[in-house]
MIDOSE-1310 file (N, C-alpha, C; in nm, 2 decimals, decimal comma, always signed):
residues 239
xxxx	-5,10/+5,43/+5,33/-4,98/+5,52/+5,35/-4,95/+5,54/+5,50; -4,84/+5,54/+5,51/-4,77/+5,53/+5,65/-4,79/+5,68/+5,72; -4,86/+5,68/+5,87/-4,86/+5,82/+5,92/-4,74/+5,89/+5,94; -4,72/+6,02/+5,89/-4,58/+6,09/+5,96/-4,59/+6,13/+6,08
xxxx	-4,48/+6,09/+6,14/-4,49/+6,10/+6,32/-4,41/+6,24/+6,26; -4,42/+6,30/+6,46/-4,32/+6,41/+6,51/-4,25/+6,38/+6,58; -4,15/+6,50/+6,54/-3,99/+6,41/+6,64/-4,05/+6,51/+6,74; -3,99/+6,46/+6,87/-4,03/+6,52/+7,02/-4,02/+6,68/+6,99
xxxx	-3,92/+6,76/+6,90/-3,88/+6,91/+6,91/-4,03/+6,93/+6,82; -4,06/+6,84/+6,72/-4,18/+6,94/+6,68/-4,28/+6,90/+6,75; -4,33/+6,81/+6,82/-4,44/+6,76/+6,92/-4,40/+6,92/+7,00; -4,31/+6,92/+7,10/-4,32/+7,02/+7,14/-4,38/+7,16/+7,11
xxxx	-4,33/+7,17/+6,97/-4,31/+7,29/+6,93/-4,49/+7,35/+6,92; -4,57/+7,21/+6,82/-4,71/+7,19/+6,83/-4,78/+7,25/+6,99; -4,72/+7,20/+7,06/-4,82/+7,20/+7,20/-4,76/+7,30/+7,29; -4,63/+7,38/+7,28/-4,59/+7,49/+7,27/-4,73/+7,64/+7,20
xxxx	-4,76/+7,62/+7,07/-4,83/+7,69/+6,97/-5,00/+7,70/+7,04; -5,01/+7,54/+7,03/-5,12/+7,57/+7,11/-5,18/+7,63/+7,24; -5,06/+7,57/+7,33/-5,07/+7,65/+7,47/-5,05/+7,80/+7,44; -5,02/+7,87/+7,34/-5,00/+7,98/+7,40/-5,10/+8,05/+7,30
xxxx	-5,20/+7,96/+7,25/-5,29/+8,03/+7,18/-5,42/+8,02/+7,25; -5,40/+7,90/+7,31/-5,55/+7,87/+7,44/-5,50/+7,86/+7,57; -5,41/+7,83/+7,60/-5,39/+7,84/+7,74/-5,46/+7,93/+7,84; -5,55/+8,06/+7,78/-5,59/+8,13/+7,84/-5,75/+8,11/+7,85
xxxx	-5,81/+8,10/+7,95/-5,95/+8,04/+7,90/-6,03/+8,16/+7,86; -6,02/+8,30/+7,90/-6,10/+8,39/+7,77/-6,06/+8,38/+7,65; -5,93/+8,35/+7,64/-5,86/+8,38/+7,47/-5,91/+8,25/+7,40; -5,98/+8,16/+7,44/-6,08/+8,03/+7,43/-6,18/+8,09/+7,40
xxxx	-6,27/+8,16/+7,48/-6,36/+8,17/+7,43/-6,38/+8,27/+7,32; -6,32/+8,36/+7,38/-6,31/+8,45/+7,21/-6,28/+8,42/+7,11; -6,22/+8,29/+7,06/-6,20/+8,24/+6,94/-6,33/+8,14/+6,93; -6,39/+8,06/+7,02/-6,52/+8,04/+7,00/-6,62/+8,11/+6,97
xxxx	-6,59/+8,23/+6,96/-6,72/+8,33/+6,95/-6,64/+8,38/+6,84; -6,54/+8,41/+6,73/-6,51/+8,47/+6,66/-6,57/+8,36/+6,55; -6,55/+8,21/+6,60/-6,60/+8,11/+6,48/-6,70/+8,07/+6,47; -6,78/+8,14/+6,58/-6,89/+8,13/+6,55/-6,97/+8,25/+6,46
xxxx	-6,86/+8,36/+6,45/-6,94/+8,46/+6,33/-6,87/+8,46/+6,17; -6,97/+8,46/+6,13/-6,97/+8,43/+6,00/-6,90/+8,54/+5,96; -6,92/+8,68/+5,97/-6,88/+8,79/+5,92/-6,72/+8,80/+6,01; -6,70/+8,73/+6,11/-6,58/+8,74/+6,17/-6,64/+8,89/+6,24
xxxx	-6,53/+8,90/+6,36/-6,50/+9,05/+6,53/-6,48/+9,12/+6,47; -6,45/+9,23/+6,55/-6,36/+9,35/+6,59/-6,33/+9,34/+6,69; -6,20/+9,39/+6,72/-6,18/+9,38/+6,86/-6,28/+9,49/+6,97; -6,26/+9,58/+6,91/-6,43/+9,66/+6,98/-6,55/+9,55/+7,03
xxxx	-6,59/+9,49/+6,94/-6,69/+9,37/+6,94/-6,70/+9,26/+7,05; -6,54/+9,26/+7,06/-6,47/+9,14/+7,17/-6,45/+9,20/+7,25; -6,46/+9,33/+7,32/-6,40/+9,43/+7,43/-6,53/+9,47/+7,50; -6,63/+9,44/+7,42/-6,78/+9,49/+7,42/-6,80/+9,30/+7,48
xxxx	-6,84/+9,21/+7,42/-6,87/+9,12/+7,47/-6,77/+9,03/+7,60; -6,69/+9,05/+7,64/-6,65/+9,01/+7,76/-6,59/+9,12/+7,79; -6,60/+9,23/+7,82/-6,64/+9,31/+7,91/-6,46/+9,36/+7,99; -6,40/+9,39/+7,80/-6,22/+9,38/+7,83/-6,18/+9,54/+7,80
xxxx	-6,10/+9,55/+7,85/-6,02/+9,65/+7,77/-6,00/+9,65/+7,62; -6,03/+9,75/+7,55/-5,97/+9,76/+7,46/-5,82/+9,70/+7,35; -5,72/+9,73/+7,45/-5,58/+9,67/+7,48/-5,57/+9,52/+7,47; -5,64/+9,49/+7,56/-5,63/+9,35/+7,64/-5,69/+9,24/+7,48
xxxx	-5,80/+9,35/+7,44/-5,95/+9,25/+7,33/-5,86/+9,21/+7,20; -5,78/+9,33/+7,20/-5,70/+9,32/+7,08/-5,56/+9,20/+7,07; -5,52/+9,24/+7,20/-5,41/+9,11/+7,26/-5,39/+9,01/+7,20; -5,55/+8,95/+7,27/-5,58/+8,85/+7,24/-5,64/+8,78/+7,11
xxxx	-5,68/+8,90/+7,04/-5,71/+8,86/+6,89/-5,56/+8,87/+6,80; -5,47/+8,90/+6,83/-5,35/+8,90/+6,78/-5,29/+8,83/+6,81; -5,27/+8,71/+6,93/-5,20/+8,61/+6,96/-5,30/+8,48/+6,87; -5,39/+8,48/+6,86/-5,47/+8,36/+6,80/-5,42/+8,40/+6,63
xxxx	-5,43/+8,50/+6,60/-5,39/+8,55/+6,42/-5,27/+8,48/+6,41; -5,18/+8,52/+6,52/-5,06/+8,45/+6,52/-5,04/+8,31/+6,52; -5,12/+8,26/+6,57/-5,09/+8,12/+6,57/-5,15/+8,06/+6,46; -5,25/+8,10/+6,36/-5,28/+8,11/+6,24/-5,47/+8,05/+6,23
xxxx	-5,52/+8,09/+6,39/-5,64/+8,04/+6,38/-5,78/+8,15/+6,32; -5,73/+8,28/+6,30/-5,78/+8,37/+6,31/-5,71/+8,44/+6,17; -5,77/+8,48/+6,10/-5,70/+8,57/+6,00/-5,80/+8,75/+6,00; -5,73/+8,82/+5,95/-5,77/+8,98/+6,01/-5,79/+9,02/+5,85
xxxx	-5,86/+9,08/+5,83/-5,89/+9,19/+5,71/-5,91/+9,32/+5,79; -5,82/+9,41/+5,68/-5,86/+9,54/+5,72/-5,99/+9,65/+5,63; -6,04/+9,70/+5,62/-6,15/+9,75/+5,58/-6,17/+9,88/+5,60; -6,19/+10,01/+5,55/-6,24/+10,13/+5,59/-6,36/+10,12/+5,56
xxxx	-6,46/+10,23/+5,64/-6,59/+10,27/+5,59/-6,58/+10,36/+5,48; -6,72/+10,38/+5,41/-6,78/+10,41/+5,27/-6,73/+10,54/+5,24; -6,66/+10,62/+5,36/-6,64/+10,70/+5,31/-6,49/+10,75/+5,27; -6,36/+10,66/+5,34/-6,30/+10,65/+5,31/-6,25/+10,73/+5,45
xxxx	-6,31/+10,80/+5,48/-6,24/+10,85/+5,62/-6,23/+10,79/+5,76; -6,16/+10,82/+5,82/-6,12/+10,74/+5,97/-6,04/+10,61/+5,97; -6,01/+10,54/+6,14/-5,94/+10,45/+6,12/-5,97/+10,34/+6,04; -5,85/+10,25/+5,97/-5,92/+10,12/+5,91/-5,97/+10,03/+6,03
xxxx	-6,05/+9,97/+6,00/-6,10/+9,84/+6,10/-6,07/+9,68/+6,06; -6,02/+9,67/+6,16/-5,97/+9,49/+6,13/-6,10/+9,40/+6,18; -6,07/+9,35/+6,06/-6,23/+9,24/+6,13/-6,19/+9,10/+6,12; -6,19/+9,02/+6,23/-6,11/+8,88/+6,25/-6,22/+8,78/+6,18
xxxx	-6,17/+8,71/+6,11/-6,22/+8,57/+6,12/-6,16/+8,44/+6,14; -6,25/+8,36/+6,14/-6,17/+8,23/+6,21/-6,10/+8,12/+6,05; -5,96/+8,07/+6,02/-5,96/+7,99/+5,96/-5,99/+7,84/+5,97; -5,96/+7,80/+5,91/-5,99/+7,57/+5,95/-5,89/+7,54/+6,03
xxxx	-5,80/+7,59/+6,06/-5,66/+7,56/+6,10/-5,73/+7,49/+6,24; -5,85/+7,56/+6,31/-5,84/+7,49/+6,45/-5,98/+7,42/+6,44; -6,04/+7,39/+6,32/-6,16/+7,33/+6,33/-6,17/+7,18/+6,41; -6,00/+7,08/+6,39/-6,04/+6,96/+6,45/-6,00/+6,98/+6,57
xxxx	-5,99/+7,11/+6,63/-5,97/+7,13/+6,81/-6,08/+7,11/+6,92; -6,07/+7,03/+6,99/-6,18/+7,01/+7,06/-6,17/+7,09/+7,18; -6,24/+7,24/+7,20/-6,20/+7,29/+7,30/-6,34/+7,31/+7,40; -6,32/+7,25/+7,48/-6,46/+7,25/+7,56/-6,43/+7,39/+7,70
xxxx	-6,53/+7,38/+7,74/-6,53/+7,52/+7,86/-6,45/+7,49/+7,97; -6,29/+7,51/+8,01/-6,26/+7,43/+8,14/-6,30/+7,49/+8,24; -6,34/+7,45/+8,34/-6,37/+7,47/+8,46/-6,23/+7,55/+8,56; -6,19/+7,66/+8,52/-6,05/+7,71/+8,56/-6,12/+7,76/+8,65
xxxx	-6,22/+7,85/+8,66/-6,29/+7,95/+8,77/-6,31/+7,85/+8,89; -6,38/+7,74/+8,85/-6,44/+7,62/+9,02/-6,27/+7,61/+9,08; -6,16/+7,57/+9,01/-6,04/+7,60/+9,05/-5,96/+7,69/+9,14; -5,97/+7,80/+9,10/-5,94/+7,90/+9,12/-6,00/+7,92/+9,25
xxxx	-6,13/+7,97/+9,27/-6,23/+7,98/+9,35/-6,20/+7,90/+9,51; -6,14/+7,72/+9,44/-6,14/+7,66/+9,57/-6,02/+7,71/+9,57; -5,91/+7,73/+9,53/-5,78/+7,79/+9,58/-5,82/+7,89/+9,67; -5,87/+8,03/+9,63/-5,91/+8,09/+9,74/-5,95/+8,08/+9,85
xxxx	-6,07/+7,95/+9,85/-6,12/+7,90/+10,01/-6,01/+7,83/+10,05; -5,93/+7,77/+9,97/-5,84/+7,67/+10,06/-5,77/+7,81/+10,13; -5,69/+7,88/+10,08/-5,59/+8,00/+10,10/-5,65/+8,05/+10,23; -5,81/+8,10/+10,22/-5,86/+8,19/+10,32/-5,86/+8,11/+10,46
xxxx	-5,83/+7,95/+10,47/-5,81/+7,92/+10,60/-5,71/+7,90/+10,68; -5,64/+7,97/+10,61/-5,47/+8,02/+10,67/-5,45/+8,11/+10,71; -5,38/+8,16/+10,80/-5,38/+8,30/+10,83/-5,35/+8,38/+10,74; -5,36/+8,51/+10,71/-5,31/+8,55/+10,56/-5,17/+8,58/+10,53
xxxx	-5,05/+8,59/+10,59/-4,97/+8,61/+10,61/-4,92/+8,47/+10,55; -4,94/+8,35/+10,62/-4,91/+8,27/+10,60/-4,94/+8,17/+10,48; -5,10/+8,23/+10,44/-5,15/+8,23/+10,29/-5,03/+8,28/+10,13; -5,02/+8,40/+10,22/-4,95/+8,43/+10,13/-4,78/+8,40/+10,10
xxxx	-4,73/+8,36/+10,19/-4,63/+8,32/+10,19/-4,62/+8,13/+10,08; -4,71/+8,09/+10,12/-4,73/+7,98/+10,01/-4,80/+7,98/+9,88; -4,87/+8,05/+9,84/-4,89/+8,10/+9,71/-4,78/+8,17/+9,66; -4,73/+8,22/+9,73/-4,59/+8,33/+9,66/-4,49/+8,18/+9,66
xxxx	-4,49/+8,10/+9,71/-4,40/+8,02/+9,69/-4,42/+7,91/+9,55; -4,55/+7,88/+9,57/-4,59/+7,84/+9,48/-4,56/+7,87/+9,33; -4,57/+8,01/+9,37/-4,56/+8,08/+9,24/-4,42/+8,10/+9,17; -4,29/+8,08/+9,27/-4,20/+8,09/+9,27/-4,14/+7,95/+9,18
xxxx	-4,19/+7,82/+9,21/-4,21/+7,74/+9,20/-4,17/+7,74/+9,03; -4,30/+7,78/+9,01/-4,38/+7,77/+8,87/-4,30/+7,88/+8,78; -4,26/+8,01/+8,80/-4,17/+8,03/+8,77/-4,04/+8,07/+8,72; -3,98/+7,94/+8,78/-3,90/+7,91/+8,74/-3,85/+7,75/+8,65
xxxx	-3,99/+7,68/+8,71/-4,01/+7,63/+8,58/-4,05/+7,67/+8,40; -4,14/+7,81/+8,42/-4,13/+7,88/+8,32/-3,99/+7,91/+8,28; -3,94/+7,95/+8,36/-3,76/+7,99/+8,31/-3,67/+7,93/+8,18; -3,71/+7,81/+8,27/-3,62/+7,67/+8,23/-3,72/+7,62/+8,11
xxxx	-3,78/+7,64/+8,06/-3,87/+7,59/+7,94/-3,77/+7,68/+7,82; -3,78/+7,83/+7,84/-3,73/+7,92/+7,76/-3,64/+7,82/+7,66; -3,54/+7,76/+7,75/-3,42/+7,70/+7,72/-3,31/+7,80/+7,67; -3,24/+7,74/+7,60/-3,12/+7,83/+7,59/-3,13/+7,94/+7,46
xxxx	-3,26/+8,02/+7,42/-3,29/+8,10/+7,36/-3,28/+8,26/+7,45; -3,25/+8,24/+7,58/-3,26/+8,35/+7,68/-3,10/+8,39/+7,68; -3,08/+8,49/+7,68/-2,90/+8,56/+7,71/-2,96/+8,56/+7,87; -2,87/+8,51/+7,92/-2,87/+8,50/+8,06/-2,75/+8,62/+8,14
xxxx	-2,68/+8,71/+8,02/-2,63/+8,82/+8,05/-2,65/+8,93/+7,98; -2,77/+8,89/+7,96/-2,85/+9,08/+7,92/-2,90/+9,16/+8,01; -2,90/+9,26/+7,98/-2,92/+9,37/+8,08/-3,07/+9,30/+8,19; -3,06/+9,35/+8,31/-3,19/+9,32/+8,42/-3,33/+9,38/+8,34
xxxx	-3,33/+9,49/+8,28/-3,43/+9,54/+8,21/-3,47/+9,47/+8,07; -3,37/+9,39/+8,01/-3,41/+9,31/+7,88/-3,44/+9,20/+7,95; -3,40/+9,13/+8,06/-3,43/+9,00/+8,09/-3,59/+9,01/+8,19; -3,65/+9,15/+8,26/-3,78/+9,21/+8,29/-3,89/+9,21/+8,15
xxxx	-3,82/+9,20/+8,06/-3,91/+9,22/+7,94/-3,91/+9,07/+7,86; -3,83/+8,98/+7,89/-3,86/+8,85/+7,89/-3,96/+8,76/+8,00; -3,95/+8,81/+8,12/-4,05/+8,81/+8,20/-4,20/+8,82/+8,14; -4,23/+8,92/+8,14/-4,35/+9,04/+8,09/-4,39/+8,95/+7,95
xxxx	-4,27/+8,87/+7,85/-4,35/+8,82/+7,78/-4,40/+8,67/+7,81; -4,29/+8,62/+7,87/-4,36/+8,49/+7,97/-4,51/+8,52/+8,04; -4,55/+8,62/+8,11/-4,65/+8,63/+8,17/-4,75/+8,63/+8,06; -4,71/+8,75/+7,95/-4,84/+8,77/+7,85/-4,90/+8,63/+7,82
xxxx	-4,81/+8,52/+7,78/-4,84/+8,41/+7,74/-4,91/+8,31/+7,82; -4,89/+8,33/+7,98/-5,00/+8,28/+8,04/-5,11/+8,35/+8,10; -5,16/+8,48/+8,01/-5,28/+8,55/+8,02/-5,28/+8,68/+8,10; -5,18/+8,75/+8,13/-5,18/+8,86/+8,17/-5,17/+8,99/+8,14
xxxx	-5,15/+8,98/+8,02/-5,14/+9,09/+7,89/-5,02/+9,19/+7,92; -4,91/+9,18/+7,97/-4,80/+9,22/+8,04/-4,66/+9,30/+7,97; -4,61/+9,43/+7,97/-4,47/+9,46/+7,95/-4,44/+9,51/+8,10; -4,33/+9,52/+8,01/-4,18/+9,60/+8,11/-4,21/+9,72/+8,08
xxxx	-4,15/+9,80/+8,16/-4,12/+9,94/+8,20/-4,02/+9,99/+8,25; -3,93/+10,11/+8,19/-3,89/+10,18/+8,33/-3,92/+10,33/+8,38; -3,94/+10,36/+8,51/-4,02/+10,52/+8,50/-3,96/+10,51/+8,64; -3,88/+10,68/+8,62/-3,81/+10,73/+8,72/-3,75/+10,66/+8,80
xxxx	-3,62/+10,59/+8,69/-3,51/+10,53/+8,74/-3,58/+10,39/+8,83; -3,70/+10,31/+8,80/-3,76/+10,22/+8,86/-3,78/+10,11/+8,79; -3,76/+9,99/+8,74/-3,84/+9,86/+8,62/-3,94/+9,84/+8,72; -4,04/+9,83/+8,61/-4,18/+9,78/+8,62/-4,22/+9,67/+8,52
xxxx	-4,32/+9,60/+8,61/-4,40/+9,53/+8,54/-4,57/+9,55/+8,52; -4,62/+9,56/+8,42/-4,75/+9,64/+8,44/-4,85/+9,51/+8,37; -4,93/+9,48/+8,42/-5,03/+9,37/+8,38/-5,16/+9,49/+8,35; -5,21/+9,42/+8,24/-5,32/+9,44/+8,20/-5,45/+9,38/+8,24
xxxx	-5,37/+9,27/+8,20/-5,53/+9,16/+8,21/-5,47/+9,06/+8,33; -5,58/+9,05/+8,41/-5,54/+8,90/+8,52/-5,59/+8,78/+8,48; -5,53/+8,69/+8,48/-5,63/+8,52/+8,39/-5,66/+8,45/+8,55; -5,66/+8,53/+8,64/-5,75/+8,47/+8,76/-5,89/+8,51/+8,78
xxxx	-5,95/+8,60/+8,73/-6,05/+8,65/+8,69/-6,07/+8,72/+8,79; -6,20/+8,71/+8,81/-6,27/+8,75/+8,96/-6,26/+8,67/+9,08; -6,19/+8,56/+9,08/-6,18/+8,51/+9,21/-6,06/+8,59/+9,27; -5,97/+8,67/+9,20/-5,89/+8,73/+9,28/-5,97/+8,88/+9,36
xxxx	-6,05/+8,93/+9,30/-6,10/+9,05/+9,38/-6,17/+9,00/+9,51; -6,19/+8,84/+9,54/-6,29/+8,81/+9,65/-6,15/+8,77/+9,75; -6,04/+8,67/+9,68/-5,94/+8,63/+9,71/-5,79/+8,74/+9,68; -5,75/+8,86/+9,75/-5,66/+8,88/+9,69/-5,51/+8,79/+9,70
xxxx	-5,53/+8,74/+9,79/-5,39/+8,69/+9,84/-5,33/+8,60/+9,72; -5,45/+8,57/+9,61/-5,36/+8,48/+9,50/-5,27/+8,57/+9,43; -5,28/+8,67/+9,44/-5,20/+8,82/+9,36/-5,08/+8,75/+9,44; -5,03/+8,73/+9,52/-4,90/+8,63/+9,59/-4,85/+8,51/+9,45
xxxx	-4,92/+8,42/+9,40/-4,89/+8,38/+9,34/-4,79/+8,45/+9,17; -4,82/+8,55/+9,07/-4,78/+8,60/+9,02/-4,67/+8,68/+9,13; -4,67/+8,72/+9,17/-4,56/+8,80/+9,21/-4,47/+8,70/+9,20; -4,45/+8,57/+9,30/-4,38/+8,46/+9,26/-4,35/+8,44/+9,14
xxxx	-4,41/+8,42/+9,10/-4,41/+8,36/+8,92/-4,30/+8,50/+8,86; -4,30/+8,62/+8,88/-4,18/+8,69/+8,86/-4,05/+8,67/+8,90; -4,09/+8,67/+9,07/-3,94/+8,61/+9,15/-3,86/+8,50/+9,08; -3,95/+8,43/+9,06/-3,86/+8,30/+9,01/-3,87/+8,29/+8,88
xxxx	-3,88/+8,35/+8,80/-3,81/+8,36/+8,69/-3,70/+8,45/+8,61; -3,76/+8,59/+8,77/-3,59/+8,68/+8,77/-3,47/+8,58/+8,79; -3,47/+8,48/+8,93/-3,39/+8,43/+8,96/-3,31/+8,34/+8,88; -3,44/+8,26/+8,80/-3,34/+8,14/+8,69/-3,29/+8,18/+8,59
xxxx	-3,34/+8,38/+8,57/-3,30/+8,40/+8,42/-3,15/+8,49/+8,50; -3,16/+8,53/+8,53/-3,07/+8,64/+8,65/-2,99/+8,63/+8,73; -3,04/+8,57/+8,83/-2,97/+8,49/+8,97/-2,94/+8,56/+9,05; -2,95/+8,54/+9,17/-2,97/+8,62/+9,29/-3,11/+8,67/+9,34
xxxx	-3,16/+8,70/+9,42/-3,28/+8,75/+9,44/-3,31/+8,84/+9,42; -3,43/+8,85/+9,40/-3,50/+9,04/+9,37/-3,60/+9,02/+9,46; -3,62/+9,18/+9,45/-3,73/+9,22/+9,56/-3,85/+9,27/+9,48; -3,99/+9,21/+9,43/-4,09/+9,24/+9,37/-4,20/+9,29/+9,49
xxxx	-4,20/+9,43/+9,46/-4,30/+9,49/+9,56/-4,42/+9,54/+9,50; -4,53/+9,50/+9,54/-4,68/+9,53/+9,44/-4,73/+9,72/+9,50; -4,75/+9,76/+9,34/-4,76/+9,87/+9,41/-4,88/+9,90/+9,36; -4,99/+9,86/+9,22/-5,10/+9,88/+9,21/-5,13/+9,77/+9,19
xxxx	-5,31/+9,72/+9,24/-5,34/+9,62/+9,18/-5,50/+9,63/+9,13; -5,57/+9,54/+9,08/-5,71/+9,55/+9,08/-5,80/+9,56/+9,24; -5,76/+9,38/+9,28/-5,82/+9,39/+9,41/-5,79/+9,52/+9,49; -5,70/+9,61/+9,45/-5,69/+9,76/+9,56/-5,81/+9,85/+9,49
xxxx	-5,85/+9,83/+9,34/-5,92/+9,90/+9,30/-5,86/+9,98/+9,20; -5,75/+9,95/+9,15/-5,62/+10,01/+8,99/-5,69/+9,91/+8,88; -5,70/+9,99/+8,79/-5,70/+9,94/+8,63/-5,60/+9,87/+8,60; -5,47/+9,82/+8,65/-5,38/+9,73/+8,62/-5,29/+9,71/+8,77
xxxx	-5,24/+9,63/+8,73/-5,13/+9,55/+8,84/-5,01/+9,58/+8,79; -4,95/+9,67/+8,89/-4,84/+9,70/+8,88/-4,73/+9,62/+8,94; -4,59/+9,61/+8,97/-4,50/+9,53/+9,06/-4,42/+9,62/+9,02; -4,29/+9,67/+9,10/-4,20/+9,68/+9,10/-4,09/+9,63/+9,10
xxx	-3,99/+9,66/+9,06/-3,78/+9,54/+9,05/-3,70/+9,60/+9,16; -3,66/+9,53/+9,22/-3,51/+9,54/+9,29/-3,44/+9,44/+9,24; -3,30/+9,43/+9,19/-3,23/+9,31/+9,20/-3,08/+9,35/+9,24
């Protein structure tokens, strides 16, 4: 029997599905550790074992459901009172995936030593560029699914979902006449609290995808972050 190929739109579409189901290397491992239980998680369980938010545990067990690697039962206890509990397990869908541990942290890590031999100013001016970069190559991927004249605040919330998908657990906001962008989760891990200056790179990664979705510049000013010692990363909009 002849193999059925994919035409390039669903090749994409495949490696689209996957990237935004592993692209993230905890949301990897959590689904390694979900198939490895027999009884299947909780997101409590996953929030408890890598050491996440709440928010963030759950995120990420709902982006894998989505992609159909994970299936959820809900359940109450014996007595019938309190919340139901969802308890994940893994289906076959990803059994022929070969996902090994990547080494994104050794990565990351030397980014920061490379970064730290720059002045910082000047550190950060090229990670932000970088990031600018990449940004707006995220833009341009969207393709022509994006209204490129929807309001600044709908096209901030197209951002926010671009980010979630490369691991930052991210919406929009507006508070007191201000758009925000609020991250949850950082997928730089802990090399940013030793390195902050990669926090330069994501801010880019905004800029330039305000720009390709928007046009014109904006002004992204960080007003909370972890490395300051905040529960989440904030940025603020000008455009």
């Amino acid at each position: 029997m002849e193999q059925a190929t994919l035409s390039p739109t669903d090749f994409s579409s495949v490696v689209t599905a996957i990237t935004s189901a592993f692209g993230d290397p905890t949301r990897r491992e959590i689904y390694l550790f979900a198939r490895a239980s027999e009884a299947g998680v909780t997101a409590s369980e996953v929030a408890t074992q890598f050491d996440l938010h709440a928010n963030v545990a759950r995120h990420h067990l709902d982006k894998l459901t989505g992609g159909g690697y994970l299936e959820v039962a809900v359940a109450r206890g014996g007595t019938g009172a309190g919340r139901p509990s969802k308890r994940y397990t893994a289906t076959t869908k990803g059994d022929h995936l070969d996902l090994p541990v990547r080494h994104d942290d050794v990565l990351i890590t030397l980014l920061g030593r490379a970064l730290e031999l720059l002045p910082r100013d000047q550190a950060e001016a090229m990670a932000e560029e970088v990031g600018m970069e990449y940004g707006r190559l995220m833009a341009q991927r969207l393709g022509e699914g994006v209204d490129r004249n929807q309001s600044i605040q709908a096209i901030l919330q197209t951002v926010a979902d671009a980010l979630t998908a490369q691991g930052f657990a991210a919406h929009a906001e507006r508070r007191n006449n201000e758009l925000r962008i609020v991250s949850e989760h950082c997928p730089f891990g802990d090399a940013v609290m030793a390195n902050p200056v990669i926090c330069a790179v994501d801010r880019g990664m905004m800029k330039g995808m305000v720009a390709e979705l928007h046009g014109g510049d904006a002004t992204i000013a960080l007003e909370s972050s972890k490395p300051m010692g905040d529960d989440v990363c904030i940025t603020s909009l000008e455009a």
